[in-house]
Biopython code that builds the backbone (N, CA, C, O; Angstrom):
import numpy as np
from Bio.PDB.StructureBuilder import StructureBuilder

atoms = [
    (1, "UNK", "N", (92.793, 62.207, 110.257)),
    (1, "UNK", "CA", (93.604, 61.747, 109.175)),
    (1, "UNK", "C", (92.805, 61.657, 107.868)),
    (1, "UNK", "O", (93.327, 62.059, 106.828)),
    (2, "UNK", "N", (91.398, 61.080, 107.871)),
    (2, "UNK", "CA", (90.810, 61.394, 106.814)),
    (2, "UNK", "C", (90.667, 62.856, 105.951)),
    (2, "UNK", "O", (90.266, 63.031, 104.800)),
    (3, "UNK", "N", (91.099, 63.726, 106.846)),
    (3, "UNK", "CA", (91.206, 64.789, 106.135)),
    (3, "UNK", "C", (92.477, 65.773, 106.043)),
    (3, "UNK", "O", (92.788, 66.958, 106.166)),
    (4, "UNK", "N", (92.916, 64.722, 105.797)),
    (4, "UNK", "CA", (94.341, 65.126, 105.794)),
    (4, "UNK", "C", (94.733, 65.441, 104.360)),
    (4, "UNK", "O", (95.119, 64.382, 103.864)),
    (5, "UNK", "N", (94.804, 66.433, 103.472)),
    (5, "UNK", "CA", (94.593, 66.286, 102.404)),
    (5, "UNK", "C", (95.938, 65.868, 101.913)),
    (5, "UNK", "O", (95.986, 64.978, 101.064)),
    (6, "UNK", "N", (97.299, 66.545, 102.461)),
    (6, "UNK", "CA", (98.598, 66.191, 102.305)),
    (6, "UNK", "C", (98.766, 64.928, 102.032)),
    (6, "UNK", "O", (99.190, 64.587, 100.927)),
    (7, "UNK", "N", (98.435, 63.963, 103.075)),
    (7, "UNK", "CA", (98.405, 62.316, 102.773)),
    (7, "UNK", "C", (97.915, 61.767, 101.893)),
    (7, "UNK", "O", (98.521, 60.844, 101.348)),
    (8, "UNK", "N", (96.545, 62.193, 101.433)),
    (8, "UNK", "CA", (96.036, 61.743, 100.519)),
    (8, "UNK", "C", (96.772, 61.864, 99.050)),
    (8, "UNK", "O", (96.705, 61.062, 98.119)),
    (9, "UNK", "N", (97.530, 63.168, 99.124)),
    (9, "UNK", "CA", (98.012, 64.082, 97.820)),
    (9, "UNK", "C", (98.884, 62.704, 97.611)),
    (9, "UNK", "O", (98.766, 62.008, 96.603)),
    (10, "UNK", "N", (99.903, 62.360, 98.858)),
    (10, "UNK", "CA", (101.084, 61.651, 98.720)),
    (10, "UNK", "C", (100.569, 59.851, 98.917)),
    (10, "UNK", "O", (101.318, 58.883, 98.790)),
    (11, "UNK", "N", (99.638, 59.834, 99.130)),
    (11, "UNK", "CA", (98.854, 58.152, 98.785)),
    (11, "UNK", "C", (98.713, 58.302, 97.455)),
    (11, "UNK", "O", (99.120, 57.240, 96.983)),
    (12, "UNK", "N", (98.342, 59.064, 96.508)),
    (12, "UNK", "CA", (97.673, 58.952, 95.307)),
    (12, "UNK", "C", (98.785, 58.866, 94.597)),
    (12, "UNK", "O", (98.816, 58.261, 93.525)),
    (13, "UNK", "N", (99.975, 59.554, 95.197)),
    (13, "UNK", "CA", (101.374, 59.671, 94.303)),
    (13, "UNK", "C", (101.935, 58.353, 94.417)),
    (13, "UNK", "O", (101.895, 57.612, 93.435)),
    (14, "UNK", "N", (102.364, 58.036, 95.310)),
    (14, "UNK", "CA", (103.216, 56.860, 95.519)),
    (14, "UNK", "C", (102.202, 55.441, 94.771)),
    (14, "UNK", "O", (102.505, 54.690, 93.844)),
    (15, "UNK", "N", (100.855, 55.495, 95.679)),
    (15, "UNK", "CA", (100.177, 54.335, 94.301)),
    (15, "UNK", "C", (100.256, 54.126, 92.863)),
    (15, "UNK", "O", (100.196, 53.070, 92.234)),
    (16, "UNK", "N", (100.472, 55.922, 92.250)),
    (16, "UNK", "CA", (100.198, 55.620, 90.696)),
    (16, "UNK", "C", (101.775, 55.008, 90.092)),
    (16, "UNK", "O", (102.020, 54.230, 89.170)),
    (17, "UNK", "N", (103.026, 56.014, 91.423)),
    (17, "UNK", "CA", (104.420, 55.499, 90.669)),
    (17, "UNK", "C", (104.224, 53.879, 91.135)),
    (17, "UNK", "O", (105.184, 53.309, 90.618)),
    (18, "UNK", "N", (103.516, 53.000, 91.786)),
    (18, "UNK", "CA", (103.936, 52.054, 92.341)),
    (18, "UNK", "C", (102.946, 50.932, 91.165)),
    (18, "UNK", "O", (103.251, 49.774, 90.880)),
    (19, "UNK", "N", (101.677, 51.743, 90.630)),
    (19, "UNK", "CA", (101.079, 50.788, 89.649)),
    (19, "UNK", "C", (102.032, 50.838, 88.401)),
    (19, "UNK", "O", (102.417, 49.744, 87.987)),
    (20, "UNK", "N", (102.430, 51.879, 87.800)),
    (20, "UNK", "CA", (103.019, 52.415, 86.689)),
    (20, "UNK", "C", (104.485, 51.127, 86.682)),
    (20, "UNK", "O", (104.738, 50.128, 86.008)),
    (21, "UNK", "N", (105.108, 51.792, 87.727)),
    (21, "UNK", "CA", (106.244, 50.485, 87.755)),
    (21, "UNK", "C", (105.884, 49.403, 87.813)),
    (21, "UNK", "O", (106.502, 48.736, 86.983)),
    (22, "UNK", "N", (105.020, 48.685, 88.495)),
    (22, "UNK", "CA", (104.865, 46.840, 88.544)),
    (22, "UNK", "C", (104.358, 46.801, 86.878)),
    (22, "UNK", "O", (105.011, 46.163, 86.053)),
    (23, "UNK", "N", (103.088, 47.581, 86.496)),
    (23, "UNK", "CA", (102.747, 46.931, 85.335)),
    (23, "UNK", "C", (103.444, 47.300, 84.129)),
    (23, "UNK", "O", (103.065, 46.886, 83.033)),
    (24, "UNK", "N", (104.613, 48.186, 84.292)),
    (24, "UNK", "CA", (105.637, 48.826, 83.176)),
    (24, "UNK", "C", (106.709, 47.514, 83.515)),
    (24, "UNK", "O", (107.387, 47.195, 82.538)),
    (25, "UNK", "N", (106.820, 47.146, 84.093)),
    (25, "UNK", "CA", (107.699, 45.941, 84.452)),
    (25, "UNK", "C", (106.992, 44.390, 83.628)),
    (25, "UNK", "O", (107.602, 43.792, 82.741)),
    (26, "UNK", "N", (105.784, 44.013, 84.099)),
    (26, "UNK", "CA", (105.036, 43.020, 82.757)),
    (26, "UNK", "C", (105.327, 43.647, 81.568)),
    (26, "UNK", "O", (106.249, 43.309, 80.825)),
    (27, "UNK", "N", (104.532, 44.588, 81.364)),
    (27, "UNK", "CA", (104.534, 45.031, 79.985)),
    (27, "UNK", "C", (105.982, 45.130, 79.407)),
    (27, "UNK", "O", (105.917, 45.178, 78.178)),
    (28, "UNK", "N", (107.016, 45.167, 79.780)),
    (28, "UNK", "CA", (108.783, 45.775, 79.446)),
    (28, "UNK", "C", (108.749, 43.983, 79.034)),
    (28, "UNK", "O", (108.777, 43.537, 77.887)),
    (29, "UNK", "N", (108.681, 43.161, 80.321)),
    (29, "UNK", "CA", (109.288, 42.080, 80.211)),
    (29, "UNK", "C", (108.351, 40.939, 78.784)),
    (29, "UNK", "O", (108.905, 40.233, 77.942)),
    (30, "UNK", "N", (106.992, 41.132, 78.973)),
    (30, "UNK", "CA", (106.552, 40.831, 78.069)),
    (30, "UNK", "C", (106.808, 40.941, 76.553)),
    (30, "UNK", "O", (106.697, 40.039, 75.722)),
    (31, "UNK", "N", (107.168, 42.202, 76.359)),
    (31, "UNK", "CA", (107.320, 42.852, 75.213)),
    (31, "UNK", "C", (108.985, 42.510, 74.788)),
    (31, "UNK", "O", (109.305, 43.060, 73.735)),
    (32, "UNK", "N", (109.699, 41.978, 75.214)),
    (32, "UNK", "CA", (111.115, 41.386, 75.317)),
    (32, "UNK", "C", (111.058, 40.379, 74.929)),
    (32, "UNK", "O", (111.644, 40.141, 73.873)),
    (33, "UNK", "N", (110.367, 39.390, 75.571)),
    (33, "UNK", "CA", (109.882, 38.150, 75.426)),
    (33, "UNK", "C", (109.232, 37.700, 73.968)),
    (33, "UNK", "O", (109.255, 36.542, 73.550)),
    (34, "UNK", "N", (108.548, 39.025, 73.154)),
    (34, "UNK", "CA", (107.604, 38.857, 72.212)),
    (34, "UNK", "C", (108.673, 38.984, 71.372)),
    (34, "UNK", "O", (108.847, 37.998, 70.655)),
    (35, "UNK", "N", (109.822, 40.326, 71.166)),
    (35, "UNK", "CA", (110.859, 40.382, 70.606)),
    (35, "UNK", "C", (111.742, 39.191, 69.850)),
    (35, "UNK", "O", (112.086, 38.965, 68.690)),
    (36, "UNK", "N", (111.931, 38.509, 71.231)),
    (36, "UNK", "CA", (112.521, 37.053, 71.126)),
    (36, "UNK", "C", (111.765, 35.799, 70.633)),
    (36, "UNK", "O", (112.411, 34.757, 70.522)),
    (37, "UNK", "N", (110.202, 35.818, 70.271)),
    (37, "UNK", "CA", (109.420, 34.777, 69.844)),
    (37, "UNK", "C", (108.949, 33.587, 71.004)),
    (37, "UNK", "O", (108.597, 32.415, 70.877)),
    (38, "UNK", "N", (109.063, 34.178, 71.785)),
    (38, "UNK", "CA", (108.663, 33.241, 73.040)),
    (38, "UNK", "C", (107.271, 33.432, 72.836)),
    (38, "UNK", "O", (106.620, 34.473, 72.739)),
    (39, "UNK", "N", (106.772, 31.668, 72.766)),
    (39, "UNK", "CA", (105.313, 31.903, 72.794)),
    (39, "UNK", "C", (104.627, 32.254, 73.689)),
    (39, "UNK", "O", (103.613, 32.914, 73.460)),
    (40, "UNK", "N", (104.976, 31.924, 74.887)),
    (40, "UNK", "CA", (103.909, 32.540, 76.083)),
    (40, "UNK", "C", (103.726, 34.186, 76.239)),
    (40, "UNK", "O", (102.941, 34.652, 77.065)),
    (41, "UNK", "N", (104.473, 34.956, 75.424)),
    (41, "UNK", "CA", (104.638, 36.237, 75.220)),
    (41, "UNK", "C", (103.095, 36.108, 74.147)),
    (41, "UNK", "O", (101.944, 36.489, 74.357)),
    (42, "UNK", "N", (103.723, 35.400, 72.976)),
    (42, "UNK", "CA", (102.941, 35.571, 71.843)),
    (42, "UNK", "C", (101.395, 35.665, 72.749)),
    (42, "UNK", "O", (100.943, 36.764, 73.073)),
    (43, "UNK", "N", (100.753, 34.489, 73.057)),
    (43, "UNK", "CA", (99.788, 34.308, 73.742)),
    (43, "UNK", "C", (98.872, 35.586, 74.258)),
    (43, "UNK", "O", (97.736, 36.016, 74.058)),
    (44, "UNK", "N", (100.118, 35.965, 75.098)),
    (44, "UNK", "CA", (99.694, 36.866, 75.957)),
    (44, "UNK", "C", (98.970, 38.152, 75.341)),
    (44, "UNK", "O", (97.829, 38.603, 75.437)),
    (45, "UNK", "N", (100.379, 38.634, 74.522)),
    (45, "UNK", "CA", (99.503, 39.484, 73.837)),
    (45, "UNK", "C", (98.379, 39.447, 72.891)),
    (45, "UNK", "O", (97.894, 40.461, 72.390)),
    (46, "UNK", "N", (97.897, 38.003, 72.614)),
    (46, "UNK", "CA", (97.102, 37.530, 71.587)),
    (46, "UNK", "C", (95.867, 37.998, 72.539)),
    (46, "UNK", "O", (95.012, 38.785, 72.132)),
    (47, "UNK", "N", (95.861, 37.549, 73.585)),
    (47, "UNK", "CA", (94.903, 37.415, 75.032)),
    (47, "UNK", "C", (94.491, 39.050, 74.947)),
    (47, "UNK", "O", (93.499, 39.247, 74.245)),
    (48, "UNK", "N", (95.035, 40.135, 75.490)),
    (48, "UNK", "CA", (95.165, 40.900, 76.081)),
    (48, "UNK", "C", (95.081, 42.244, 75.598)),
    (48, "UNK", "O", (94.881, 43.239, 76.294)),
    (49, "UNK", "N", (95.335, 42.188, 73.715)),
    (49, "UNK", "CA", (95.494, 43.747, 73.484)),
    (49, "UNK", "C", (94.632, 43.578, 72.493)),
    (49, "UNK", "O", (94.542, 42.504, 71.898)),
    (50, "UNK", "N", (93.815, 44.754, 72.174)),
    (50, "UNK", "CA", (93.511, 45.498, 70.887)),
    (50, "UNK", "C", (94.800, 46.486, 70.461)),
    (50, "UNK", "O", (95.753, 46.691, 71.212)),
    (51, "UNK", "N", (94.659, 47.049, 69.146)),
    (51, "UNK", "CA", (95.627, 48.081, 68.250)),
    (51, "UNK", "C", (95.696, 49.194, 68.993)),
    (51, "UNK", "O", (96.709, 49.873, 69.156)),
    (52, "UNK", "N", (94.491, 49.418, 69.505)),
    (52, "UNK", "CA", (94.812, 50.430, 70.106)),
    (52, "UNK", "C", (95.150, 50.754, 71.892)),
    (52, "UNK", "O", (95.719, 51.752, 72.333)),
    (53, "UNK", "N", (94.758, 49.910, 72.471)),
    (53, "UNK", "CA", (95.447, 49.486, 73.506)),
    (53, "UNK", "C", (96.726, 49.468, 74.210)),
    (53, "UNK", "O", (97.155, 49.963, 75.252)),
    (54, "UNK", "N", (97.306, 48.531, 73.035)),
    (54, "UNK", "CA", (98.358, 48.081, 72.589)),
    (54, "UNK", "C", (99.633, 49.129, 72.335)),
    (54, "UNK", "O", (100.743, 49.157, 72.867)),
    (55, "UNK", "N", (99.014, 50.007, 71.277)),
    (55, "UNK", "CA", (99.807, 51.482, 71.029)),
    (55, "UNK", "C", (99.729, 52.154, 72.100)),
    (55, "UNK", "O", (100.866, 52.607, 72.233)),
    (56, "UNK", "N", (98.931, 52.610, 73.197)),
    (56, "UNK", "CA", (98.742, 52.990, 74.294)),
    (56, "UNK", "C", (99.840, 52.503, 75.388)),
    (56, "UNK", "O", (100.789, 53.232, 75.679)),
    (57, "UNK", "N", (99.679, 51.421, 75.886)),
    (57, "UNK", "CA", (100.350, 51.089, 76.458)),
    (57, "UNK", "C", (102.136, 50.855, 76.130)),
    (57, "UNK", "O", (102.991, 50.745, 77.009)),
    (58, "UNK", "N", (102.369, 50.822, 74.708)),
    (58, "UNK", "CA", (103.745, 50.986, 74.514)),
    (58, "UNK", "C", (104.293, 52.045, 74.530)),
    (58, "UNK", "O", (105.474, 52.033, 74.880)),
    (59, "UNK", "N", (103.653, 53.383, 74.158)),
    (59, "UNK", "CA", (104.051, 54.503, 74.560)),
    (59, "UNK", "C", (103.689, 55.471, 76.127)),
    (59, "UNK", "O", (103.662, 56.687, 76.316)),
    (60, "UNK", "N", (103.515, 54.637, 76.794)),
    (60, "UNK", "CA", (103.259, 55.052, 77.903)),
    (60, "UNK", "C", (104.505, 54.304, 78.950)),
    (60, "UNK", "O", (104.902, 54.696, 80.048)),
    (61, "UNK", "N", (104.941, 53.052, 78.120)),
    (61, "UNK", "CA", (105.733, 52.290, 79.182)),
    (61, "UNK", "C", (107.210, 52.170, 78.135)),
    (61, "UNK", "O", (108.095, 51.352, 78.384)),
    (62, "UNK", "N", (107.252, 52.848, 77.305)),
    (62, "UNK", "CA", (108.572, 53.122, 76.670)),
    (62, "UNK", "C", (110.191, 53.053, 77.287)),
    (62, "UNK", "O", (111.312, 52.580, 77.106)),
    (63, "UNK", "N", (109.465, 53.803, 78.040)),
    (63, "UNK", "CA", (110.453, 54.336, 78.951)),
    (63, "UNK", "C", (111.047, 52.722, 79.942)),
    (63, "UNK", "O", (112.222, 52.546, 80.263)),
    (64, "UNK", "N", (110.228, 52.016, 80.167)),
    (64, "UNK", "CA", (110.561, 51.047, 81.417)),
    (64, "UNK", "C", (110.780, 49.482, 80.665)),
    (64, "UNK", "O", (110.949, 48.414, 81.252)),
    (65, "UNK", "N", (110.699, 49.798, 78.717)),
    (65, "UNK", "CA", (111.452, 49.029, 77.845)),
    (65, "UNK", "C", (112.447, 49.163, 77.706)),
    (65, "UNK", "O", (113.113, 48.135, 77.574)),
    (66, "UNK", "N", (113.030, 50.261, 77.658)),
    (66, "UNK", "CA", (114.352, 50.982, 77.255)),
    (66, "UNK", "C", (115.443, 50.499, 79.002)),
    (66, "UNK", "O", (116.554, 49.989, 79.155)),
    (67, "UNK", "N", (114.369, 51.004, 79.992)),
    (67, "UNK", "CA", (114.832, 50.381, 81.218)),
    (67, "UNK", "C", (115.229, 48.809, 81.305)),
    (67, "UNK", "O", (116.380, 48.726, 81.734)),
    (68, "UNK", "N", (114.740, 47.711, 81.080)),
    (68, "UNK", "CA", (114.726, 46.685, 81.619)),
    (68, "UNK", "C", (115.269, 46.074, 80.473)),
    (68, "UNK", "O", (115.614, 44.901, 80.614)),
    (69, "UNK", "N", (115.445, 46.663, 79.236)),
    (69, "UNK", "CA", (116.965, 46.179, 77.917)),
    (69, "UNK", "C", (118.074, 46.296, 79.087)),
    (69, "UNK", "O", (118.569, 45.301, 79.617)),
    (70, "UNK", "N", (118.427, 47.700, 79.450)),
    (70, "UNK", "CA", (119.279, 47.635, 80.174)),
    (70, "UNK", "C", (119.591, 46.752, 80.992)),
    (70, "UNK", "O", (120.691, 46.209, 80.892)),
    (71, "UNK", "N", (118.478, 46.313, 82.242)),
    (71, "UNK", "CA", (118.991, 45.628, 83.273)),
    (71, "UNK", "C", (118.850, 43.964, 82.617)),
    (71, "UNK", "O", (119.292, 42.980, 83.210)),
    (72, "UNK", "N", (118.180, 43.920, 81.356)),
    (72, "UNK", "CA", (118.432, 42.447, 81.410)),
    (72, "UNK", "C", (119.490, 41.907, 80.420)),
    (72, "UNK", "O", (119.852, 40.734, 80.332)),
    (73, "UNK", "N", (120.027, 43.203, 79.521)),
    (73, "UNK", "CA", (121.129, 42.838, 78.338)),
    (73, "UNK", "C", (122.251, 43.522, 78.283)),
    (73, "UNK", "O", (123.367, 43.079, 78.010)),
    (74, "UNK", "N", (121.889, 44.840, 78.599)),
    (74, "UNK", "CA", (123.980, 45.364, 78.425)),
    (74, "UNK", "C", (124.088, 45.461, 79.680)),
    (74, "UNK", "O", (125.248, 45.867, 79.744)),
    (75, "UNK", "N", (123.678, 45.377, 80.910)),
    (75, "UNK", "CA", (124.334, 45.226, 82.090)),
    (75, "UNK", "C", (125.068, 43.597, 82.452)),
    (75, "UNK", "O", (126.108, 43.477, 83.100)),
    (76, "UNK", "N", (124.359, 42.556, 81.941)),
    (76, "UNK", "CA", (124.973, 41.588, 82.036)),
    (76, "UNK", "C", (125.954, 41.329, 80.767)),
    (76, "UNK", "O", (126.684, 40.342, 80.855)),
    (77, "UNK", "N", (126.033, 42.098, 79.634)),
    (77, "UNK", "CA", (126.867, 42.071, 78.654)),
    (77, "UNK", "C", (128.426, 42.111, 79.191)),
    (77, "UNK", "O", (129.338, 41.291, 79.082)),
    (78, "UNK", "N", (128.335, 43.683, 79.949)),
    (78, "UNK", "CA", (129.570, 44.134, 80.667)),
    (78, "UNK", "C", (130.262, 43.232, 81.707)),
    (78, "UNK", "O", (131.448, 42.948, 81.877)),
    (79, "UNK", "N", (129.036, 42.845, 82.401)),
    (79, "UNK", "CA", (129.672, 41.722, 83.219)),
    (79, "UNK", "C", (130.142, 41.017, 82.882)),
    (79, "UNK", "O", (131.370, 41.047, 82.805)),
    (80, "UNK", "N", (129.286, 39.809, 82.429)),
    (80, "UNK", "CA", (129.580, 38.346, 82.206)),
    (80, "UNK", "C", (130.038, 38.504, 80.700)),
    (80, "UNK", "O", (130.431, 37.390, 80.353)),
    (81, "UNK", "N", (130.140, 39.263, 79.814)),
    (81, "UNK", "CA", (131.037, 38.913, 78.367)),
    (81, "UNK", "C", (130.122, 38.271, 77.731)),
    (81, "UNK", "O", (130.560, 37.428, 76.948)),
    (82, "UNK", "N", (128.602, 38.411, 77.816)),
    (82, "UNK", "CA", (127.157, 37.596, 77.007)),
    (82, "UNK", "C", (127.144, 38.354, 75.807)),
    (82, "UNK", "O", (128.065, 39.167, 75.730)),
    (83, "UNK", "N", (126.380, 38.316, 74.881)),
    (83, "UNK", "CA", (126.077, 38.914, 73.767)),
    (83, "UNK", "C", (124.795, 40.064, 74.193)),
    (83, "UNK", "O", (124.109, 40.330, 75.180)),
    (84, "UNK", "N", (124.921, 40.412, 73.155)),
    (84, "UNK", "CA", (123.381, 41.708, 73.684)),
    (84, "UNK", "C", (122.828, 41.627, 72.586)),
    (84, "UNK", "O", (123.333, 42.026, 71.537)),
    (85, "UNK", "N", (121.378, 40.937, 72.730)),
    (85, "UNK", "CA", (120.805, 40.951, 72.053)),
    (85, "UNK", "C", (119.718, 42.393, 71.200)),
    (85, "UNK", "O", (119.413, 43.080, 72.176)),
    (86, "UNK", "N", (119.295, 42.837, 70.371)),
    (86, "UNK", "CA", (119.036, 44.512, 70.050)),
    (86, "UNK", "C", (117.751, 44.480, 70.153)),
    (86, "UNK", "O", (116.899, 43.595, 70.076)),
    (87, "UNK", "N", (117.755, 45.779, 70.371)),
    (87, "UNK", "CA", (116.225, 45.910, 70.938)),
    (87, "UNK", "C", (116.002, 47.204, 69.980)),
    (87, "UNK", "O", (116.534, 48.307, 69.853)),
    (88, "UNK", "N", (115.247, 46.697, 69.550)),
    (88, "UNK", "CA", (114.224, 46.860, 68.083)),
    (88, "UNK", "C", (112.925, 47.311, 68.218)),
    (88, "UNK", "O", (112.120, 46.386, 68.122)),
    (89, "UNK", "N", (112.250, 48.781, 68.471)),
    (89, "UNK", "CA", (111.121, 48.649, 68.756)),
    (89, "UNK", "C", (110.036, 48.455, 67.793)),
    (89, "UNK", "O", (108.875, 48.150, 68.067)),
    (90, "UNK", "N", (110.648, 48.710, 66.382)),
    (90, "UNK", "CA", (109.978, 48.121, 65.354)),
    (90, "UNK", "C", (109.318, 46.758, 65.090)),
    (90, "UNK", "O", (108.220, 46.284, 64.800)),
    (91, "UNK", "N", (110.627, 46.373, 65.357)),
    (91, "UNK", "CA", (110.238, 44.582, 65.434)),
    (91, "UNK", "C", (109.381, 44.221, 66.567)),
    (91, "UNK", "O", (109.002, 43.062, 66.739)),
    (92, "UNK", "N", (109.069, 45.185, 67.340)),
    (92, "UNK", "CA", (108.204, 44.612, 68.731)),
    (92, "UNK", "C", (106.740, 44.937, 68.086)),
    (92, "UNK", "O", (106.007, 44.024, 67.708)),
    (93, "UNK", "N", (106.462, 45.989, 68.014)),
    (93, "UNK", "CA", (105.380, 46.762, 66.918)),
    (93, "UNK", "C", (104.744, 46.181, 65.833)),
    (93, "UNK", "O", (103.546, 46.309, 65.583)),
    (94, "UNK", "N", (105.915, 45.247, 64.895)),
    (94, "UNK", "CA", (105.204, 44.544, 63.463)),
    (94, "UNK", "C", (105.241, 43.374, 64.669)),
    (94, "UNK", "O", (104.023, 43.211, 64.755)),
    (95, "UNK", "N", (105.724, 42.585, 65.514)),
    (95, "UNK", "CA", (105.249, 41.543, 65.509)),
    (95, "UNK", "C", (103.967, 41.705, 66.449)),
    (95, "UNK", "O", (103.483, 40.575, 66.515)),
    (96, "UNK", "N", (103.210, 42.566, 67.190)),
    (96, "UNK", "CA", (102.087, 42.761, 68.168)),
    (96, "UNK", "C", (101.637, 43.075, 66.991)),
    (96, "UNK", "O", (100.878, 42.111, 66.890)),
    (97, "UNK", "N", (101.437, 43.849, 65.669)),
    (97, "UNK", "CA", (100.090, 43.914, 64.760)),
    (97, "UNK", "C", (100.025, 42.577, 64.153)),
    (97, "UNK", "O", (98.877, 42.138, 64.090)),
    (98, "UNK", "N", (100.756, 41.967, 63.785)),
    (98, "UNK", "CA", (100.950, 40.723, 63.040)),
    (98, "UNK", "C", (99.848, 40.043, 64.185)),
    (98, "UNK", "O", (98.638, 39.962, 63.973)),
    (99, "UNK", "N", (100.399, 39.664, 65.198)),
    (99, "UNK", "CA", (99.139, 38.937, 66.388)),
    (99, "UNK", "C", (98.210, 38.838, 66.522)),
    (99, "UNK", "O", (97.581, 37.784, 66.620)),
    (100, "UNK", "N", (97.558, 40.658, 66.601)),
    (100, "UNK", "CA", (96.772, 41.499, 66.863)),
    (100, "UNK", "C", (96.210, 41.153, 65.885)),
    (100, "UNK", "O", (95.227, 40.425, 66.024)),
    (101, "UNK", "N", (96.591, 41.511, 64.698)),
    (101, "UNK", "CA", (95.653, 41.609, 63.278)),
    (101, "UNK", "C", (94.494, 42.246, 62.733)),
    (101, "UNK", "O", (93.981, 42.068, 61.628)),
    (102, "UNK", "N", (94.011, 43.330, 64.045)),
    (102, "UNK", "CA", (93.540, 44.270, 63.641)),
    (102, "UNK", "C", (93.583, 45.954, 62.652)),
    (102, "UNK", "O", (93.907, 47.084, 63.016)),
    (103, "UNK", "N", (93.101, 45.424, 61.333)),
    (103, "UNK", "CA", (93.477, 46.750, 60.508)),
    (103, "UNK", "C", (94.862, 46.902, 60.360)),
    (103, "UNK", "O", (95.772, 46.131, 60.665)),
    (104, "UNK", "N", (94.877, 47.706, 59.988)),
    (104, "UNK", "CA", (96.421, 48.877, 59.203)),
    (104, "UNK", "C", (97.379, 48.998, 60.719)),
    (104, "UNK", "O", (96.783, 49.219, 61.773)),
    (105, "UNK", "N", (98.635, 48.858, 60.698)),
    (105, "UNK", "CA", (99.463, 49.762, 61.606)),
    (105, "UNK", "C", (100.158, 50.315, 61.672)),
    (105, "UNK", "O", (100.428, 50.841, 62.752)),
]
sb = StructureBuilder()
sb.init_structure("model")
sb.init_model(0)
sb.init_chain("A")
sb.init_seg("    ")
for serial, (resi, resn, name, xyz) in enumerate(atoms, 1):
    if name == "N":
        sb.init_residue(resn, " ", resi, " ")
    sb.init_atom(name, np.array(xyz, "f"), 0.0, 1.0, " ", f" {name:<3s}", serial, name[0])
structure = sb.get_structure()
């Protein structure tokens, strides 16, 4: 089995979709959170990013922001008759450099 190269091909796959999703899932929910002015968001990203980091990781997990608007605002919109709050990736962007405060962004 160690040389099984097939397995390995499909261990390496399923780990990276399985890191990509858990930490596209912090990063989505975090970045929601920052949207909304929740300080433990603020914090976090105060903690955690440089500018460039930061830009890195938002365009890499774009995709699983755009995802989890969905599952946490117009899916319960439709349901329950809530408001939907907008998701702004601008406003996510000026408020992580504002934090950040490193240089130009």
């Amino acid at each position: 089995m160690l040389y099984d190269w097939e397995f390995w091909k499909w261990a390496i796959i399923i780990a990276s979709a399985l890191t990509y999703i858990c930490w596209g899932f912090v990063f989505a929910v975090q970045a929601l959170l920052l949207l909304n002015d929740v300080e433990s968001a603020r914090e976090w990203f105060k903690k955690r990013y440089s500018i460039k980091s930061f830009r890195r990781e938002f365009i890499v997990f774009y995709p699983m922001m755009q995802l989890f608007y969905i599952l946490l605002e117009v899916i319960p919109h439709y349901l329950l008759k809530d408001r939907v709050a907008e998701f702004d990736t601008e406003a996510i962007w000026k408020k992580a450099c504002e934090l950040i405060g490193e240089g130009s962004c």
